[in-house]
C-alpha positions in Angstrom: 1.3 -13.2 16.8 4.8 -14.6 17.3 6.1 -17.5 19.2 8.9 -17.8 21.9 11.7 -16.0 21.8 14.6 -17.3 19.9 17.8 -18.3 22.0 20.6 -15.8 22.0 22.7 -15.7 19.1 26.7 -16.5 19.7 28.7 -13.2 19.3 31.0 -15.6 16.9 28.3 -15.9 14.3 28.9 -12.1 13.5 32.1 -10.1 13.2 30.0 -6.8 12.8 29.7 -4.6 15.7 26.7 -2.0 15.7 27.3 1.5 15.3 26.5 3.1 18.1 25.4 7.2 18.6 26.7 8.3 21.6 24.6 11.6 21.2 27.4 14.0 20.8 26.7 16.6 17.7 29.5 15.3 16.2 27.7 12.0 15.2 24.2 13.1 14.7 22.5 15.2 11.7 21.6 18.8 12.4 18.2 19.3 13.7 15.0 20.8 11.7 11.2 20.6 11.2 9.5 18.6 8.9 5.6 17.0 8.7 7.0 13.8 7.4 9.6 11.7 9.3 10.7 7.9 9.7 11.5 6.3 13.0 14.8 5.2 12.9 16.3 2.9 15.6 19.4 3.6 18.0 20.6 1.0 20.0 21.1 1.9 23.2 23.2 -1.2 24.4 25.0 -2.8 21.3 26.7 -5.5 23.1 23.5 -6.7 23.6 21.9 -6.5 20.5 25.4 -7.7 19.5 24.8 -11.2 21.2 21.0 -11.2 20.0 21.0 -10.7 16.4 22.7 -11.8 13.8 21.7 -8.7 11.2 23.6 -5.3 12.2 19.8 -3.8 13.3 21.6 -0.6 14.5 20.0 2.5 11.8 16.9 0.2 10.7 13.5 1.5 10.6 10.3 1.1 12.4 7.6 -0.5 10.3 4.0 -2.5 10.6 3.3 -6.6 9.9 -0.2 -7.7 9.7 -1.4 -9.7 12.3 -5.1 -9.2 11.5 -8.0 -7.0 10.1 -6.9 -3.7 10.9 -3.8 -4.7 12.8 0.0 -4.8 12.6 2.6 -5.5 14.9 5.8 -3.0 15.1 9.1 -4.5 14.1 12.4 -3.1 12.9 13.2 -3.9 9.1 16.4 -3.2 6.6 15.7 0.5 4.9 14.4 -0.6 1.6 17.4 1.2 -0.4 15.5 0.4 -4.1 11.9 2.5 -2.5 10.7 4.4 -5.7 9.2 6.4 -2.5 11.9 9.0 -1.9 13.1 7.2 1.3 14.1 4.0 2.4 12.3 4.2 5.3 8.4 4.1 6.9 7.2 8.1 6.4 5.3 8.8 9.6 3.3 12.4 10.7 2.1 13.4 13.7 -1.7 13.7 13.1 -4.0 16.3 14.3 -5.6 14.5 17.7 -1.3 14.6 18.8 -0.6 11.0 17.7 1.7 9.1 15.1 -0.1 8.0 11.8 1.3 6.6 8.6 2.1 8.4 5.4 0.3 5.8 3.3 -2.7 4.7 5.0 -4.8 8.0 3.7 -7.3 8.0 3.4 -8.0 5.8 6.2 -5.2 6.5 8.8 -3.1 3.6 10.7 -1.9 4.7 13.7 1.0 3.6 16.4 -0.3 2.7 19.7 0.6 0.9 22.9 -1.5 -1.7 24.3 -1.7 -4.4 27.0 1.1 -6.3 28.4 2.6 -8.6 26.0 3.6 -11.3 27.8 2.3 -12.4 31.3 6.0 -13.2 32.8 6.9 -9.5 31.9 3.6 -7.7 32.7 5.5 -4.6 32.3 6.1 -4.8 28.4 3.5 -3.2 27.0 2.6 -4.2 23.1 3.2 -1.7 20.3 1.1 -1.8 17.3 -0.6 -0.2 14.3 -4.3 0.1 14.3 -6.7 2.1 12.1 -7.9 5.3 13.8 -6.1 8.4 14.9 -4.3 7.9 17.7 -3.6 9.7 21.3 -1.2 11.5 22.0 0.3 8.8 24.0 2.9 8.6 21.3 4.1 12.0 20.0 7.6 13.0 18.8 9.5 15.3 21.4 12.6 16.7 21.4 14.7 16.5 25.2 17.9 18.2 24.5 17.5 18.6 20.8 17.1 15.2 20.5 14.0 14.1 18.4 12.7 11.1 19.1 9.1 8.9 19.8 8.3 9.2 23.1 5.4 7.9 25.7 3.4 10.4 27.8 0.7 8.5 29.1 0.4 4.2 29.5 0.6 1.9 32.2 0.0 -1.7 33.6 -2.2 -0.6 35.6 -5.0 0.3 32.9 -7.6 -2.5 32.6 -5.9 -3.5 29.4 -2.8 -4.0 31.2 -3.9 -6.4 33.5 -3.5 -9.7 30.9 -1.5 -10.3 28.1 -2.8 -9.5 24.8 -1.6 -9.5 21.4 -2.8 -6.6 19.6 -5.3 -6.3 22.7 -7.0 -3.0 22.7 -5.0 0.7 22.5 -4.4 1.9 25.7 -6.2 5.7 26.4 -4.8 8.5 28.8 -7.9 8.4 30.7 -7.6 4.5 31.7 -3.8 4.8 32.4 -1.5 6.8 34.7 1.3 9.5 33.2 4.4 8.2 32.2 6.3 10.4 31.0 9.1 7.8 29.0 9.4 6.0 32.1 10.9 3.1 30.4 12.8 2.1 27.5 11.6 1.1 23.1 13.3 -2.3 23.1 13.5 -4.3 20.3 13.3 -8.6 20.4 14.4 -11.5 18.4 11.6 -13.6 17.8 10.4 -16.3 15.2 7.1 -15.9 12.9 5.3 -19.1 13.5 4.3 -18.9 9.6 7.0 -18.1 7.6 9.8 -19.9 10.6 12.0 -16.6 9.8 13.4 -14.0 12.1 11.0 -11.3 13.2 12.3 -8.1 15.2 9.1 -6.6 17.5 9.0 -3.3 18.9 8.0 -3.1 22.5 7.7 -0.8 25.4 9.3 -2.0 28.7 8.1 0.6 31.7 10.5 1.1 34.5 9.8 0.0 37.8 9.6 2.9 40.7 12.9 2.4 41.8 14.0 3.3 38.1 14.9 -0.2 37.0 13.8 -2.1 33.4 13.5 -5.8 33.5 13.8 -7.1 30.0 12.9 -10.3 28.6 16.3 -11.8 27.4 15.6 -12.0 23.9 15.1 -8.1 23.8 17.3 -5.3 23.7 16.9 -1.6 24.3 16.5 1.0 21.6 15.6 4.7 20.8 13.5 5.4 17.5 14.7 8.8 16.3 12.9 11.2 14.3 14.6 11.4 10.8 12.7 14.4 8.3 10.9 13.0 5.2 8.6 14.0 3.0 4.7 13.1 3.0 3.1 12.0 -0.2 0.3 13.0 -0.2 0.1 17.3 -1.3 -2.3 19.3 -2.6 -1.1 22.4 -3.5 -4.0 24.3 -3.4 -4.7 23.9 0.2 -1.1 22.2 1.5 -1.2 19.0 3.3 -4.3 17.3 3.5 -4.8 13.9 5.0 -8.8 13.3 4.7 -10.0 14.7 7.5 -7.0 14.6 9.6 -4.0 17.8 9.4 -0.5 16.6 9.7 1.8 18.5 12.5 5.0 20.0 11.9 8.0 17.9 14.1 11.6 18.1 15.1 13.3 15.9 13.3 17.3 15.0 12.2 17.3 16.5 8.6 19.7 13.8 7.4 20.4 10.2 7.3 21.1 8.6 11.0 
């Protein structure tokens, strides 16, 4: 659980200005398929971030904090360039009910999922966390334009768990929310952890309105989390991937460093 936002950071306290993708070919890895990938960020509006945050977040990596038994909340965090892993990132796979589960938790999966609204002054920012249990494919990876990254098919505020904030709260499920179909906008916040009084970077969903419009909170910035290949841990060569009971998908992915 995190507190109130930070205040916006002065654009003085930093000189570095985030590298921004602008999509073109020229600037992004060539496509491939893989079964492991990590979510890598790609700020969509740097000036902002550029104001909010004092760390260059542009390129970091989509991983879990534990907030309780069996939960995490999503944040950005620096690649871990010393991982004895193979990558300096989160390794993710879409699992076999069409969700996104992590590489590590076999044999009892983690999962991403959305939730309720966060925050009861922006009803439409929808918690993202990690909970054990497959998820739906509410989150999946999906490739618009060749251009791999985590997207939303189904959520809304209007599901009973969007009706109050709640932090996890309970996953939201297709049945109890309308289509979505990336509606809306990954956004990343500056916030403080009340118990180590450091910095924390949440991941969020903000849902557009019908009109097409995103109100933000102003601690919060927009983002994209692309899908970078990597490689799962866990093989068995005799019978190739095997995750318990679960079967990890193959994925488009950027096969090379974003």
């Amino acid at each position: 659980m995190f507190t109130t936002a930070l205040l916006a950071l002065a654009a003085t306290l930093t000189s570095a200005t985030p590298h921004h993708l602008d999509h073109s070919d020229s600037q992004l890895p060539p496509t491939s398929t893989a079964t492991g990938f990590a979510l890598v960020a790609n700020l969509t509006d740097p000036d902002m971030a550029h104001n909010l945050f004092l760390d260059d977040i542009n390129h970091w990596s989509l991983r879990g904090v534990h907030v309780g038994a069996g939960q995490s909340t999503a944040v950005l965090a620096k690649p871990n360039t010393s991982s004895t892993t193979g990558s300096p990132h989160q390794i993710y796979y879409q699992n076999s009910t069409g969700g996104i589960s992590l590489d590590d938790s076999n044999p009892f999966p983690l999962s991403i999922r959305l939730s309720g609204a966060y925050d009861t002054d922006f009803p439409t920012v929808l918690y993202l966390g990690i909970f054990f249990g497959l998820s739906t494919p509410t989150l999946s990876i999906s490739s618009p334009a060749g251009h791999p990254r985590l997207f939303v098919s189904g959520a809304g505020v209007n599901s009973p768990e969007g009706q109050e904030a709640t932090s996890p709260g309970s996953p939201v499920t297709n049945d109890e929310a309308p289509e979505l179909y990336q509606r809306g906008s990954f956004v990343v916040c500056n916030e403080t952890d009340p118990v180590y009084t450091r910095p924390q970077y949440p991941v969020r969903f903000a849902m557009a309105s019908l009109d097409g419009t995103i109100s933000l909170p102003s601690n919060c910035a927009r983002i994209e989390l692309l899908a970078e290949c990597g490689k799962l841990r866990f093989v068995d060569g005799a019978t190739g991937l095997e995750y318990g009971q679960d079967r990890p998908g193959s994925v488009g992915c950027f096969d090379g460093a974003i």
